[in-house]
N, C-alpha and C positions, 0 to 999 in steps of 0.2 A: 311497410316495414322493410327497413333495408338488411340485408342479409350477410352483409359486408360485415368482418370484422371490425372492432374499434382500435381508431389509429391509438398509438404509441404515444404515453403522455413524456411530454421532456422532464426532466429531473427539476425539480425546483431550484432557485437561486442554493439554499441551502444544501440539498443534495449534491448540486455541483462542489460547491467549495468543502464539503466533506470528503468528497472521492478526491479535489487536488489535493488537499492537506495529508491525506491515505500517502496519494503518490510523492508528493514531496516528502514522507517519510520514507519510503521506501528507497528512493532515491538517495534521499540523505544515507541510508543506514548501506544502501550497494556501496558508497564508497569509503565509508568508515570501513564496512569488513572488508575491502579490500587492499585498505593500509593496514588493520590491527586486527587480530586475532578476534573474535565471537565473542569469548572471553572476557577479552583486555578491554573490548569497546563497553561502552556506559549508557546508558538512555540519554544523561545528560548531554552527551558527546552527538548521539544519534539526535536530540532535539536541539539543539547548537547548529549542525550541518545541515539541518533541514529548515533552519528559520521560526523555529518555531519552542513554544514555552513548554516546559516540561509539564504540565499540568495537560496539555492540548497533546501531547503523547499519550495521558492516559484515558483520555477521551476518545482515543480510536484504538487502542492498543492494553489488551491487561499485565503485559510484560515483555521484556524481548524476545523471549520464547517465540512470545504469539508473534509477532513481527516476524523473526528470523522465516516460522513457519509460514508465513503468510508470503514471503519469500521464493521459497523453496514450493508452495504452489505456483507462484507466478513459474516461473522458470521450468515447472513438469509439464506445466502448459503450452508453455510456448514451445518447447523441445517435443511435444507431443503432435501439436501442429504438423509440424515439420515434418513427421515419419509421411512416406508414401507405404500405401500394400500393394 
């Protein structure tokens, strides 16, 4: 019996193109808020710049809210990273 833990399964075909489609919204929507206000910007706007159909926004997404937030984690993280103690 081998005592080694088991390797790391890769993401399925599927799983990958859920995490790029994640990121091309997110991406999309970094540069919408950064022309237009939170506000002012739209889902359809956000699913427009990100290539993708608005119906496939709400398949990874229940609002912009959650996007915005999903955001604003990215971004505590990465800035969190970065501290040294």
């Amino acid at each position: 019996m081998n005592a080694s833990a088991p390797a790391s399964k890769a993401p399925s075909l599927r799983e990958a193109q859920r995490a790029l489609t994640r990121e091309r919204l997110r991406q999309g929507a970094r540069a919408l808020f950064s022309e237009r206000p939170y506000l002012e910007a739209t889902i359809d706007e956000i699913a427009l710049r990100s290539g993708v159909a608005r119906a496939t926004f709400y398949l990874h997404y229940d609002s912009k809210r959650a996007l915005l937030r999903d955001l604003l984690v990215e971004a505590t993280c990465v800035h969190v990273k970065g501290l040294t103690y």
